[in-house]
Steps between C-alpha positions, in 0.01 A plus 500: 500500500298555822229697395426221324537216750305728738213521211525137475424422851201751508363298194562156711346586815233762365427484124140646559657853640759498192216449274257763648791737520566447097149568464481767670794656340366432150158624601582819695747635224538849503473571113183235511312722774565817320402355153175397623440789720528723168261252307259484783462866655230725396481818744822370674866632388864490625643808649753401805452144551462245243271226551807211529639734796142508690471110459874490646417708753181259626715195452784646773163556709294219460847253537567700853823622346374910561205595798316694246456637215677815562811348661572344169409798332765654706730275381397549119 
């Protein structure tokens, strides 16, 4: 299969990036970010966005994938 020859050679020549990119998968799960957003929010609620969509939206931002925040709003 090639996706998983091409995963292969990512985890040869650049395990750390494969490992910080499961992390970050497993840490930055939607459901997660909502769950504890509704355990931790005292004045704060959800109306448009939810909390998981925000933190998606920095992560396009702060990876240079969108200019700003509102571009990837845009694209929300």
């Amino acid at each position: 299969m090639i996706i998983g020859q091409v995963f292969e050679r990512f985890v040869e020549e650049s395990p750390v990036s494969v490992m910080v990119r499961g992390l970050l998968k497993t840490i930055l799960c939607p459901q997660k970010l909502d769950e504890l957003f509704e355990k931790s929010a005292k004045t704060q609620y959800t109306k448009e966005l939810l909390f998981s969509t925000v933190v998606e939206m920095m992560n396009t931002v702060t990876c240079g994938i969108r200019p700003s925040i509102h571009a990837a709003y845009q694209v929300q």
